[in-house]
BAFI-3210 file (N, C-alpha, C; in Angstrom, 3 decimals, decimal comma, padded with zeros to 6 digits):
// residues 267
n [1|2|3|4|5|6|7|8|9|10|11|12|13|14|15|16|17|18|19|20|21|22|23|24|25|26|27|28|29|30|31|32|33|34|35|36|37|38|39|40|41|42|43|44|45|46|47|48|49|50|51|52|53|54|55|56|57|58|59|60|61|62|63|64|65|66|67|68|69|70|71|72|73|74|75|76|77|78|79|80|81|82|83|84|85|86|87|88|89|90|91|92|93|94|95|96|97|98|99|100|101|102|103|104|105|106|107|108|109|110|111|112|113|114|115|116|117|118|119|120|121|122|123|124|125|126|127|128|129|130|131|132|133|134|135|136|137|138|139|140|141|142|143|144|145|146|147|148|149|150|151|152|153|154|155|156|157|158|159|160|161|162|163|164|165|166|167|168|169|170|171|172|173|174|175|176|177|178|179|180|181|182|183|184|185|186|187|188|189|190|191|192|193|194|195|196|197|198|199|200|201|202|203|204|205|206|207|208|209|210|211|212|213|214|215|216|217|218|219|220|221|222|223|224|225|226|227|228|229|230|231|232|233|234|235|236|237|238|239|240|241|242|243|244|245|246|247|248|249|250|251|252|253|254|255|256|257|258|259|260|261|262|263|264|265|266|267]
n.u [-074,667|-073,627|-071,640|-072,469|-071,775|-069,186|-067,977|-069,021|-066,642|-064,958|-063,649|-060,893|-059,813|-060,586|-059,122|-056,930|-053,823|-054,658|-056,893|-055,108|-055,919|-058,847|-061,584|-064,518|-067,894|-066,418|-066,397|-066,044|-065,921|-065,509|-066,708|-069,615|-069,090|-069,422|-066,315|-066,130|-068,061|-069,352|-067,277|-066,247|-063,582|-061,301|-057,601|-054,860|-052,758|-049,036|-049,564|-051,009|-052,761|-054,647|-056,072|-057,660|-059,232|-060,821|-059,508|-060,110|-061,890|-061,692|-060,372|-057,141|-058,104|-059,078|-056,938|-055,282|-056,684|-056,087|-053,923|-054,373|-053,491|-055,536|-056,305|-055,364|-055,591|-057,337|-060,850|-061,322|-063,774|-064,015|-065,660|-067,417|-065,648|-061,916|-059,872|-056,642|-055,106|-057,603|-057,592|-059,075|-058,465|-058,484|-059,474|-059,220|-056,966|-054,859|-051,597|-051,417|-048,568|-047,076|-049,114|-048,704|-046,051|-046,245|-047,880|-046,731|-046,110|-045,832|-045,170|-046,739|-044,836|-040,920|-039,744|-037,397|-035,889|-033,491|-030,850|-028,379|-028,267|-027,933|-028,695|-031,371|-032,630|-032,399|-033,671|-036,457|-036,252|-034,442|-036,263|-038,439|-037,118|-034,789|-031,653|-028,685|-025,256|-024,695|-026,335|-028,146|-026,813|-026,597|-029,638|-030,323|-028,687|-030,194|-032,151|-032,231|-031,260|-033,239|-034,659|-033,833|-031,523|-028,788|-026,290|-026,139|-025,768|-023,921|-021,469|-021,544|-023,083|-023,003|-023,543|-025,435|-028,784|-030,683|-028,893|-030,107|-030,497|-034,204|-035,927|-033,970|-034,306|-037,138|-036,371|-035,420|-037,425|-038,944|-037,005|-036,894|-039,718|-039,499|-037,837|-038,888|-040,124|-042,792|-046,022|-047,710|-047,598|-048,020|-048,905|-048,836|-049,436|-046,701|-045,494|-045,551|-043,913|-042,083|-039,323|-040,002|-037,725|-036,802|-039,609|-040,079|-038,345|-039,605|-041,822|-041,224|-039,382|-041,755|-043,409|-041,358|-041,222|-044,357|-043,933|-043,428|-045,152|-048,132|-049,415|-051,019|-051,654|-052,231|-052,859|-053,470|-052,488|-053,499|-052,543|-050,260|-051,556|-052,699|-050,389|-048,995|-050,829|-053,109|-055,662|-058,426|-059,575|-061,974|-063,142|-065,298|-066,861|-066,337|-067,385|-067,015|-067,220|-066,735|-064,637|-062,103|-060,618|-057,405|-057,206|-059,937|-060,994|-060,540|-061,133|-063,091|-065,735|-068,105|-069,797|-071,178|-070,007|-067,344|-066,117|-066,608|-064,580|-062,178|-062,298|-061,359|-063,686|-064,296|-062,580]
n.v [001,422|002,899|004,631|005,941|008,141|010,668|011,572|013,844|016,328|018,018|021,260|021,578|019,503|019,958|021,843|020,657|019,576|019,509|016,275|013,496|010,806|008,987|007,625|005,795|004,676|002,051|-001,117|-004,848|-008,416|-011,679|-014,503|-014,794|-013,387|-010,054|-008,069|-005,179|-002,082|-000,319|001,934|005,313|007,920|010,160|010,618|012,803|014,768|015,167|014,337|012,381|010,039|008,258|004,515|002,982|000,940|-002,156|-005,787|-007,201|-005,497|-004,649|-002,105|-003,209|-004,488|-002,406|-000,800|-002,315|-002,226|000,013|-000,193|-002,236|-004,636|-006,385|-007,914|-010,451|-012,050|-015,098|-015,452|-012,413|-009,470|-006,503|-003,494|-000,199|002,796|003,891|006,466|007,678|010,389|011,720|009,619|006,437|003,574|001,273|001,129|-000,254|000,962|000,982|-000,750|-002,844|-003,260|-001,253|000,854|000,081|000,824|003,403|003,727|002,519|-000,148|-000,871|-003,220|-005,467|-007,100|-006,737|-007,830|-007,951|-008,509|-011,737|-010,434|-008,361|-005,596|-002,829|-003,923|-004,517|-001,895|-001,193|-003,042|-002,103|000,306|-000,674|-002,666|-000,948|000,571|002,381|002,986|004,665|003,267|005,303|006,707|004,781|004,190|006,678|006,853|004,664|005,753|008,194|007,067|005,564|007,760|009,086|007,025|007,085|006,157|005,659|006,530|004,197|001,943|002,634|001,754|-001,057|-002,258|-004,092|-006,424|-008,862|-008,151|-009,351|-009,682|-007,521|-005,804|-006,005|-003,243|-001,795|-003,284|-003,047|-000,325|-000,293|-001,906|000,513|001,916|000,604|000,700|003,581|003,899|003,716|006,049|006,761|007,906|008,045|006,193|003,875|002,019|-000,837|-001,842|-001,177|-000,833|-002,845|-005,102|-004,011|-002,983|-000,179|001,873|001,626|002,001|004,431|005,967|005,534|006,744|009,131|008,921|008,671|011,211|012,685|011,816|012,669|014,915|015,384|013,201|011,156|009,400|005,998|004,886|002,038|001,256|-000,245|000,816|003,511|005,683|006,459|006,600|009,263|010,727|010,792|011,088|013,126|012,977|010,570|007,326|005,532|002,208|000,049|-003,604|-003,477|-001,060|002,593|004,123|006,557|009,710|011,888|015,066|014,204|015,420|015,952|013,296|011,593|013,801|015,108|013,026|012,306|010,444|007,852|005,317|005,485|007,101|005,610|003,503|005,035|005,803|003,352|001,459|-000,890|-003,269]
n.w [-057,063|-059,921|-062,546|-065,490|-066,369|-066,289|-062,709|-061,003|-059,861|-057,597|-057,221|-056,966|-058,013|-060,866|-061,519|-061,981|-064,846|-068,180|-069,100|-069,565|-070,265|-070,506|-069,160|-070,068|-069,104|-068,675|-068,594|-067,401|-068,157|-066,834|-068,015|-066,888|-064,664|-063,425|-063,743|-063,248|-063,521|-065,538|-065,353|-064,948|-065,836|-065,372|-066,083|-065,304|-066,693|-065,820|-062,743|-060,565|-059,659|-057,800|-056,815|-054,876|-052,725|-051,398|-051,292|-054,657|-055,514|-058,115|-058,533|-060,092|-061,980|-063,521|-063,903|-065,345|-067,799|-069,153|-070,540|-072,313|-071,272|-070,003|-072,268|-072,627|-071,058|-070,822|-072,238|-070,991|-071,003|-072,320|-072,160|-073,005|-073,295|-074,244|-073,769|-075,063|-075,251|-076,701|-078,603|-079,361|-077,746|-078,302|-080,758|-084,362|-085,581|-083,526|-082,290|-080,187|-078,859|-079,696|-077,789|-075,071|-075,265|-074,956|-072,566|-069,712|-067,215|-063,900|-062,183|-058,988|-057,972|-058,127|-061,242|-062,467|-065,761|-066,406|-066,878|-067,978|-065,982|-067,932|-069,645|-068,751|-068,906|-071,757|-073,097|-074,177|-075,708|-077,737|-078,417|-080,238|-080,774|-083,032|-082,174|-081,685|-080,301|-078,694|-078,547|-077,156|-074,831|-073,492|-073,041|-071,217|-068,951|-068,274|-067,631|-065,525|-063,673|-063,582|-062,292|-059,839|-059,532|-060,738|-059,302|-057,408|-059,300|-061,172|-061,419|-061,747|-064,189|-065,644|-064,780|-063,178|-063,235|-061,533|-059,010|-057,267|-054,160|-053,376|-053,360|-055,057|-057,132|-058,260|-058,166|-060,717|-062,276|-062,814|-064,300|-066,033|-067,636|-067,879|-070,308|-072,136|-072,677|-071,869|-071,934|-070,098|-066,972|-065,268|-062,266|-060,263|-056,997|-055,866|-054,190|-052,347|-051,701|-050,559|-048,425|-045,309|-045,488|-048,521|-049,623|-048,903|-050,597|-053,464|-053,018|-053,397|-055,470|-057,372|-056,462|-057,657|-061,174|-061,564|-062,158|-065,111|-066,409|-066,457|-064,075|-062,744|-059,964|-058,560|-055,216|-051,563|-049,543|-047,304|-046,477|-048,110|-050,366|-049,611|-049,325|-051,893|-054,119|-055,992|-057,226|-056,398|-056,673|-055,155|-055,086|-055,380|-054,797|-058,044|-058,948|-059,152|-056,695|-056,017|-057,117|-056,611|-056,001|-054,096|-050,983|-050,587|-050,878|-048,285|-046,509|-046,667|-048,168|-050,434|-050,252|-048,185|-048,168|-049,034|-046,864|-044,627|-045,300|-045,919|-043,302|-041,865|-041,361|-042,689|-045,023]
ca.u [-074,526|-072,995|-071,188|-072,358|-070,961|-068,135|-068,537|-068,714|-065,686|-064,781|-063,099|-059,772|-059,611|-061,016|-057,511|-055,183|-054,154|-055,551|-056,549|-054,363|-056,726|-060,453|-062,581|-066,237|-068,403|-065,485|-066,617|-064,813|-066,591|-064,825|-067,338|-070,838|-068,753|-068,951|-065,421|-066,078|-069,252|-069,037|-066,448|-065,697|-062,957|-060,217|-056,121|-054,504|-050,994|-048,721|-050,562|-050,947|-054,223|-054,763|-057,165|-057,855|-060,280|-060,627|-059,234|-061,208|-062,860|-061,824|-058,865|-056,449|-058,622|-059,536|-055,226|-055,072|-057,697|-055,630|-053,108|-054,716|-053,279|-056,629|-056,400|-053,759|-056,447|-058,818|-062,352|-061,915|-064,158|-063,879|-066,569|-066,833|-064,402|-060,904|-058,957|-055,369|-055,131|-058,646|-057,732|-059,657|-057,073|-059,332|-059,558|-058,273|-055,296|-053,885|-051,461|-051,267|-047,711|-046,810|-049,776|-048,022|-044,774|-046,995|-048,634|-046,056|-046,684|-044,818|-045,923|-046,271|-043,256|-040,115|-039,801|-035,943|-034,950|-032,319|-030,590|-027,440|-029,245|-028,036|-029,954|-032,291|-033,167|-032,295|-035,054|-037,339|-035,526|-034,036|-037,347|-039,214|-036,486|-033,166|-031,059|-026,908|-024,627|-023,948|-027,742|-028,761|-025,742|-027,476|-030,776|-030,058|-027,947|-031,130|-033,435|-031,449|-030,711|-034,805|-035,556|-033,194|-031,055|-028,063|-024,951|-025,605|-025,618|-023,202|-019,940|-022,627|-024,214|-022,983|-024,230|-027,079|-029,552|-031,175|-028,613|-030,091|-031,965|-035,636|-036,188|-033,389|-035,106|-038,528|-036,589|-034,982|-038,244|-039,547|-036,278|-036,819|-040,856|-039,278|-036,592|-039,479|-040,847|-044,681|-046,321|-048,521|-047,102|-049,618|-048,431|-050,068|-048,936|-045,497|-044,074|-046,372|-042,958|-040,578|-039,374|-040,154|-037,095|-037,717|-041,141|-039,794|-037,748|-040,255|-042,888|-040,456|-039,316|-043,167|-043,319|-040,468|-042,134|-045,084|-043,774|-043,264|-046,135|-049,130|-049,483|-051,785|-051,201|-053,159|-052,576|-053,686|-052,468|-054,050|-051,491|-049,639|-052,082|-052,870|-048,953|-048,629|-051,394|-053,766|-056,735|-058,372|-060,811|-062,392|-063,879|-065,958|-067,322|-066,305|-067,688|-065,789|-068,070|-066,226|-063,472|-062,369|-059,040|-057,735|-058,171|-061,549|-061,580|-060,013|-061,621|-064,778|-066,089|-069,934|-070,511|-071,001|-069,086|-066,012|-065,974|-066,242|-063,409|-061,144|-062,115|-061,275|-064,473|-064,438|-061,545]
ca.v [002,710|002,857|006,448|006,052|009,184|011,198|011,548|015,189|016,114|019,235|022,337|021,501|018,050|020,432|022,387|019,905|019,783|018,446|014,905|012,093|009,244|009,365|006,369|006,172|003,928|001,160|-002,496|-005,703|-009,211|-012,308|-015,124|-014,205|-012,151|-008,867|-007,496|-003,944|-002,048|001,291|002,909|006,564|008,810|010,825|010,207|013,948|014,952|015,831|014,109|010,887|009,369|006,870|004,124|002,285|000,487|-003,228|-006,299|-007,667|-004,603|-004,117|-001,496|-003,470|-004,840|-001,009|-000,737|-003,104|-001,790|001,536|-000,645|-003,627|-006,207|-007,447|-008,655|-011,020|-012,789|-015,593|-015,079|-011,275|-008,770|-005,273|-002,302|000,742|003,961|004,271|007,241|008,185|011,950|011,833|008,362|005,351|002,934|000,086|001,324|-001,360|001,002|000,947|-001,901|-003,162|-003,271|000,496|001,292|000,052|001,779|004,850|003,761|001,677|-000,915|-001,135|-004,408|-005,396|-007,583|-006,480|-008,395|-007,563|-010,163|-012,269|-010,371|-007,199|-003,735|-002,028|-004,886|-004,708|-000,461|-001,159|-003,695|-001,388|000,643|-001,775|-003,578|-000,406|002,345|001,968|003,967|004,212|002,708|006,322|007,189|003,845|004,360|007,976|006,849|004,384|006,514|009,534|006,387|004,948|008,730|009,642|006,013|007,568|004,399|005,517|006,627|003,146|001,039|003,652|000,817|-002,317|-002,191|-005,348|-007,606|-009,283|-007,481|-010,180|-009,500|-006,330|-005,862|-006,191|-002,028|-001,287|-004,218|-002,492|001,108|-000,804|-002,184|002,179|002,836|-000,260|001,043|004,788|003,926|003,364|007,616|006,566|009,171|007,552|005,374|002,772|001,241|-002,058|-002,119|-001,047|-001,154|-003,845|-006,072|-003,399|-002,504|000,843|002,836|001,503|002,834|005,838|006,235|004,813|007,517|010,415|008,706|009,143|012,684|013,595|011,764|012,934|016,268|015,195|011,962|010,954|007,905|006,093|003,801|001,258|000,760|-000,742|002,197|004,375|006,560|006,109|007,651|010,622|011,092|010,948|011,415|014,464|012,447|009,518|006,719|004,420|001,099|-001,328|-004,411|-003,653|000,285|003,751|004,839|008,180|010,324|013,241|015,246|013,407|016,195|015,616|011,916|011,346|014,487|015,421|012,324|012,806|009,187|007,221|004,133|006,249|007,532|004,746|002,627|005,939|005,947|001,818|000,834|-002,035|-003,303]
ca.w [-057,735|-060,823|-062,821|-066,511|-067,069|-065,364|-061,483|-060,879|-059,291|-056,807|-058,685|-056,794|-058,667|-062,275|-061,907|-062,351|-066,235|-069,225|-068,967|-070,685|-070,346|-070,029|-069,449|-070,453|-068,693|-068,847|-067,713|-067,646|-067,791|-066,918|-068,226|-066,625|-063,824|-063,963|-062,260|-063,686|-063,748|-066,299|-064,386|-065,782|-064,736|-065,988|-065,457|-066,054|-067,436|-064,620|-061,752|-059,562|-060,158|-056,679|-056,993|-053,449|-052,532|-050,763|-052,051|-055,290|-055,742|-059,406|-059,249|-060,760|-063,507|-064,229|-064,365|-066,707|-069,108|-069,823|-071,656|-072,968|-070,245|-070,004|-073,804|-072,482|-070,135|-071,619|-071,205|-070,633|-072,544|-072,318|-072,658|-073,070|-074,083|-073,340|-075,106|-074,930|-076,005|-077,588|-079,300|-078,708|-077,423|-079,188|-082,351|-085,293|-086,135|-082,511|-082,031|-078,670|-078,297|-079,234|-076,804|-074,042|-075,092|-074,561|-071,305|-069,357|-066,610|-063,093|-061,259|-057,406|-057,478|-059,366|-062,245|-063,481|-066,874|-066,292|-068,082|-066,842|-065,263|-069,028|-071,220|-068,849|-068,828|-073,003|-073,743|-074,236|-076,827|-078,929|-079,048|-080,668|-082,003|-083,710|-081,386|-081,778|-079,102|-077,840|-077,990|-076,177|-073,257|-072,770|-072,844|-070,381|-067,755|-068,279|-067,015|-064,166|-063,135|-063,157|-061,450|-058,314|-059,180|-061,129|-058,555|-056,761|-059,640|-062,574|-062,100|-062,081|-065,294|-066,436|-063,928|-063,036|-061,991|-060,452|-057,869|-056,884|-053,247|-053,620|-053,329|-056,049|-058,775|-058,386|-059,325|-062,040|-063,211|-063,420|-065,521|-067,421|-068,139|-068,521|-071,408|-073,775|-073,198|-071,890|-071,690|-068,555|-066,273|-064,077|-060,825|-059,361|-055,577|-056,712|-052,603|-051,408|-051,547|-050,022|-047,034|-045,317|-046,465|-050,216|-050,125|-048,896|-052,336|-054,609|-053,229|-053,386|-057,180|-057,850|-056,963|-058,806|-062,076|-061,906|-063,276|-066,596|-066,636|-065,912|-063,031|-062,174|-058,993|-057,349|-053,521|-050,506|-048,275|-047,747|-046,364|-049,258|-051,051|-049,492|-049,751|-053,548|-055,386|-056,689|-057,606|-055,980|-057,271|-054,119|-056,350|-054,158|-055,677|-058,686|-059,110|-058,797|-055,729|-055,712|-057,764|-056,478|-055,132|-052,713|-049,491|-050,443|-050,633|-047,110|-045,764|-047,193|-049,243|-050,519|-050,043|-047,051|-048,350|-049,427|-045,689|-043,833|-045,920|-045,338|-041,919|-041,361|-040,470|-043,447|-046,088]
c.u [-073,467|-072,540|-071,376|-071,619|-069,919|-068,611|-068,381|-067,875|-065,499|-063,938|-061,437|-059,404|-059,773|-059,688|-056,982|-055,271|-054,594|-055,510|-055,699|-054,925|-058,158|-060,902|-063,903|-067,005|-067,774|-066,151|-065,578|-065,782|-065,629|-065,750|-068,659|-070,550|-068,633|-067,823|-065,396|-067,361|-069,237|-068,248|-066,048|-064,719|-062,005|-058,452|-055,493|-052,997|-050,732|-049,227|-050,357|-052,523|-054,098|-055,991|-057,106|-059,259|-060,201|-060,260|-060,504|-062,274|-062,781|-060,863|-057,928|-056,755|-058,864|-058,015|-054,936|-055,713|-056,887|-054,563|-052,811|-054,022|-054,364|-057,055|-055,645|-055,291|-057,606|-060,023|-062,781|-062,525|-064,555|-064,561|-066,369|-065,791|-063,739|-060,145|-057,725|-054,889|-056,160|-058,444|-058,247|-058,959|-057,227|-059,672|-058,546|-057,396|-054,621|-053,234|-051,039|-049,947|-046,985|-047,939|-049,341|-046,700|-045,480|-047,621|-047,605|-046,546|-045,733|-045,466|-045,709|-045,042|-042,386|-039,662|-038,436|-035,785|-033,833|-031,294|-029,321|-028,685|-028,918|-028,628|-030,967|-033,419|-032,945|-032,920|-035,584|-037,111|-035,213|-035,204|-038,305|-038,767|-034,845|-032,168|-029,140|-026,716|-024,514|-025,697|-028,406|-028,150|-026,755|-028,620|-030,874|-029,590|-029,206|-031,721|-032,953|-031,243|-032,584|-035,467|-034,350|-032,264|-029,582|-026,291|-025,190|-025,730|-024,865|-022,157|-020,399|-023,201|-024,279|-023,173|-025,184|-028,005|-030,632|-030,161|-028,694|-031,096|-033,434|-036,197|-035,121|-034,110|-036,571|-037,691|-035,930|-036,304|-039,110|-038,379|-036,870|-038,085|-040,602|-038,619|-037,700|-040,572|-041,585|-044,746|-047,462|-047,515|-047,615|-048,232|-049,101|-049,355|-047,512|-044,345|-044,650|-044,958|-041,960|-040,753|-039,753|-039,012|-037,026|-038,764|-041,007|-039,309|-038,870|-041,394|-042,300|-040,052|-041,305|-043,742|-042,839|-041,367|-042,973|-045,153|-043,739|-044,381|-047,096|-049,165|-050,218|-051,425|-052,393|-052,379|-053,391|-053,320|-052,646|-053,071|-050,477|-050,346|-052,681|-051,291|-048,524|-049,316|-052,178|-055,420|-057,119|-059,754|-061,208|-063,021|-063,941|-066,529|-067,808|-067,200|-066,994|-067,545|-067,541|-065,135|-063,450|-060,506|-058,999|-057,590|-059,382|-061,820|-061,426|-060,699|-063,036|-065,350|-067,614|-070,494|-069,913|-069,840|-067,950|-065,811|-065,505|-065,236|-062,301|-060,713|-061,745|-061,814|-064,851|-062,846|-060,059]
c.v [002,606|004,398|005,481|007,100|010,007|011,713|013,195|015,174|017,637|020,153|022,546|020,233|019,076|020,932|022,194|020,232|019,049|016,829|014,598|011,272|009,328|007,830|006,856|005,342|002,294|-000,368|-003,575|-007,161|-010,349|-013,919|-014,087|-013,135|-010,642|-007,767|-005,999|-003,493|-000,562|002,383|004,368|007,415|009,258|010,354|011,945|013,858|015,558|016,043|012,616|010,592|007,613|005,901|002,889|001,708|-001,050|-004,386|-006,979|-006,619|-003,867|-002,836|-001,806|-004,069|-003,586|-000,834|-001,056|-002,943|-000,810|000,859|-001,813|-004,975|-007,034|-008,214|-009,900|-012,372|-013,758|-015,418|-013,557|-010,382|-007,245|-004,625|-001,150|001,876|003,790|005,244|007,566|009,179|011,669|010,323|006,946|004,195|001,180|000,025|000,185|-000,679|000,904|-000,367|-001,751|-002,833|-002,104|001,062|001,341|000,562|003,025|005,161|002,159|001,381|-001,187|-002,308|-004,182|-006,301|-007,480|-007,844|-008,200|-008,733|-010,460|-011,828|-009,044|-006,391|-003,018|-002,733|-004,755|-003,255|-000,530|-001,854|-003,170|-000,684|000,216|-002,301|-002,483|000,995|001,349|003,038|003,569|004,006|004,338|007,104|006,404|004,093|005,139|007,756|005,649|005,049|007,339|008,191|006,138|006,196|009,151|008,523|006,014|006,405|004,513|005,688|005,206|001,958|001,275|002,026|-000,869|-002,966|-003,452|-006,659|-007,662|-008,607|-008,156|-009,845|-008,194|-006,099|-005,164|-004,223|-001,208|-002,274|-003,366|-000,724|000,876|-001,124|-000,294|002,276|002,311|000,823|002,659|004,637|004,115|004,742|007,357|007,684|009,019|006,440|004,675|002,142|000,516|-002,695|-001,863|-001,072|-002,036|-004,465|-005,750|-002,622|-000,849|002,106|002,774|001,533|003,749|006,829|006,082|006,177|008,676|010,538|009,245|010,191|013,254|012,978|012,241|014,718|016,690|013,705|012,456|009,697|008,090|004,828|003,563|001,039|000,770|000,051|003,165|005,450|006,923|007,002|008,894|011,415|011,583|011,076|012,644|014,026|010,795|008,950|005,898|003,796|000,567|-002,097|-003,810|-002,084|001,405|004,216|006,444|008,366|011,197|013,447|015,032|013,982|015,538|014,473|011,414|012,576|015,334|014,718|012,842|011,318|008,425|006,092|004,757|006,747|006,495|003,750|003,861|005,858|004,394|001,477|-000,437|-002,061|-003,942]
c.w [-058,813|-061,647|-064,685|-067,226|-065,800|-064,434|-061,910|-059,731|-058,836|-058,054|-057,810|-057,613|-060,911|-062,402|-062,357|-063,798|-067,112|-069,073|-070,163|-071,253|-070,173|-070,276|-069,461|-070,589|-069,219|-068,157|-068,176|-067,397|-067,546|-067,093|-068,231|-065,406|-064,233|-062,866|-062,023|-063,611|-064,433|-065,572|-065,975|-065,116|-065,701|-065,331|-066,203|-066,138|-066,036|-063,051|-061,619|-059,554|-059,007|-056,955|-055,915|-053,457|-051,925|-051,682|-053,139|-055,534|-057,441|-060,074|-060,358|-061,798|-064,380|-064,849|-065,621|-067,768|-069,760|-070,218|-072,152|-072,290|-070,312|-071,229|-073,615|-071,432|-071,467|-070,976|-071,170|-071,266|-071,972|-072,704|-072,578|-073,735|-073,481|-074,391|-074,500|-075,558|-076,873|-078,551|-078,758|-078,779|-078,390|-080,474|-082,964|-085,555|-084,841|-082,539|-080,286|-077,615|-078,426|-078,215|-075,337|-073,888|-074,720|-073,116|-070,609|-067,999|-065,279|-062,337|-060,008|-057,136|-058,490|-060,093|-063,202|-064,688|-066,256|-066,787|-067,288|-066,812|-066,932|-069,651|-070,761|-069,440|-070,723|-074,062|-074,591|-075,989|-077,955|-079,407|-080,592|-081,500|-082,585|-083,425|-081,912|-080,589|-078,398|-077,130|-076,925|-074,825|-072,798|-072,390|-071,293|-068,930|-067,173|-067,664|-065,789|-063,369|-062,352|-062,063|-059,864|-058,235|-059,747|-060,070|-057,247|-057,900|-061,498|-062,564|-061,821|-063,554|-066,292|-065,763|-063,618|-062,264|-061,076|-058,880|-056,917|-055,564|-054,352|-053,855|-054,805|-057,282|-059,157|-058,939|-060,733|-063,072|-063,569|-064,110|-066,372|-068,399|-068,434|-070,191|-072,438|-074,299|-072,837|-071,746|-070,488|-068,494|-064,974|-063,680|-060,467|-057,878|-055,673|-055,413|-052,112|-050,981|-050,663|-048,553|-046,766|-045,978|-048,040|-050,211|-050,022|-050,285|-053,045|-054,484|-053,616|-054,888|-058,281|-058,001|-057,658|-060,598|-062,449|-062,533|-064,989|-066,842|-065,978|-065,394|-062,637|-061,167|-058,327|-055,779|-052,474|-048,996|-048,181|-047,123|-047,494|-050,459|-050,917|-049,749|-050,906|-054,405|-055,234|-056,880|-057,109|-056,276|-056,094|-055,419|-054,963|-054,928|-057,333|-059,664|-058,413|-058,102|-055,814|-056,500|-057,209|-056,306|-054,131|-051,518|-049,575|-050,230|-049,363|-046,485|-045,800|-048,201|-049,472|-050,090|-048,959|-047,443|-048,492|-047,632|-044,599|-044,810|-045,627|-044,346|-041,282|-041,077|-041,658|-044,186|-045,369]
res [x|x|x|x|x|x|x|x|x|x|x|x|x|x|x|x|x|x|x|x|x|x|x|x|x|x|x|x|x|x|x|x|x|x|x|x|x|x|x|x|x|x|x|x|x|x|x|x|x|x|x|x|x|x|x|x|x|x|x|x|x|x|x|x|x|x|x|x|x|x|x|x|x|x|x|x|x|x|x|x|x|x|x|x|x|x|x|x|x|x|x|x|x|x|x|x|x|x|x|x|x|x|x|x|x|x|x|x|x|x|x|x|x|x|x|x|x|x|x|x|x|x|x|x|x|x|x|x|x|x|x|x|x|x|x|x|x|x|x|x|x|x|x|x|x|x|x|x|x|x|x|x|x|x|x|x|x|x|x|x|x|x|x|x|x|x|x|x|x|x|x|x|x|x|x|x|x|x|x|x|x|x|x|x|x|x|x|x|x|x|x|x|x|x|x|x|x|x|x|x|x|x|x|x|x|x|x|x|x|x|x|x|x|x|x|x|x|x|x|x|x|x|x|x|x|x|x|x|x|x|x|x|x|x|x|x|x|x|x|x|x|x|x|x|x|x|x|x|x|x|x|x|x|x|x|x|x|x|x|x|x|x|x|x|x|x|x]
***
């Protein structure tokens, strides 16, 4: 089963607010593989956008489509619409690398530079504005404060943040991907690595975000995602079997496969 065009979706999922992101029958080939199959779906402003499903099922290649990661891959070839406020993210005037200042990227294992916790949350910045020393400090502090990270690491800022437990590097890597404004913000397993009380933060950092963004997170728990998100995509070999709000996806799916993967009887 394949969604050429947008799944129809319950009128608790129509509420939320204006989409951000819209895909439109999106695929992904990787030679003669096909890891994608016209996936369509929406990502809205001010919302958590879950996308579960079993391993190899094409989530995190869908991730990577909404801000040209998969351009980065040899071999990979991309179909389909993708727009970012009505703009088609593929169009020849977009460049790649303001796209991703617009739609920033949190990985499954934190990824800090070698570099202090202020160069690292100031990357971003420097790379793409021309900020003053008093504007960069601020803009820094405002990130480290939103990524729930600043009153344990305010008289740090000049050391390595390699030396930071494994649950504080991962909210370092959300300031880092805040500093640069996205206006979405994708997650790819973003606690797989961390212990239970740093997932506890990271989901609670996610709620608070999602007041001012749009996220979209992949994960593998499904608890996890009935927790934090608004909207949920199941993908199985490589097709969005179901979209909906996620009550509905965990408690009234329309499709058998979406049911039984909720309910653990595969994945």
């Amino acid at each position: 089963m394949t969604y050429a065009h947008f799944p129809t979706i319950s009128k608790e999922a129509s509420l939320l607010d204006e989409p951000r992101m819209s895909a439109r029958a999106v695929g992904v080939r990787y030679g003669d593989f096909a890891a994608l199959k016209e996936v369509s779906l929406e990502i809205y402003d001010r919302s958590v956008t879950a996308f579960i499903g079993p391993s190899g099922c094409g989530k995190s290649t869908f991730l990577r489509c909404l801000n040209r990661m998969n351009d980065l891959i040899d071999g990979a070839k991309v179909s389909g619409t993708l727009l970012l406020e009505g703009e088609d993210i593929h169009a020849p005037s977009v460049d790649p690398a303001e796209l991703r200042r617009r739609v920033g990227m949190v990985f499954q294992k934190p990824n800090p530079f070698p570099m202090s916790l202020f160069d690292n949350v100031a990357y971003g910045p420097r790379l793409h504005e021309r900020l003053s020393k008093p504007a960069l400090t601020e803009r820094v502090e405002s990130c480290l404060k939103s990524a729930a990270l600043w009153d344990e690491v305010k008289d740090k800022l000049k050391q390595s943040a390699l030396a930071l437990s494994g649950g504080q590097q991962q909210r370092l890597c959300i300031a880092r991907a805040l500093a640069t404004q996205p206006d979405v913000l994708l997650m790819d397993e973003p606690c797989s690595a961390l212990d239970p009380i740093s997932t506890e933060r990271i989901e609670a950092l996610i709620t608070e975000l999602k007041q001012t963004h749009a996220i979209a997170i992949v994960t593998h728990n499904l608890g996890q995602a009935r927790r934090v998100s608004d909207t949920t995509g199941f993908f199985y070999k490589g097709e969005l079997i179901e979209f909906d709000a996620t009550p509905r996806i965990f408690e009234a799916p329309t499709q058998q496969q979406t049911a039984d993967y909720v309910q653990g009887r595969f994945g």
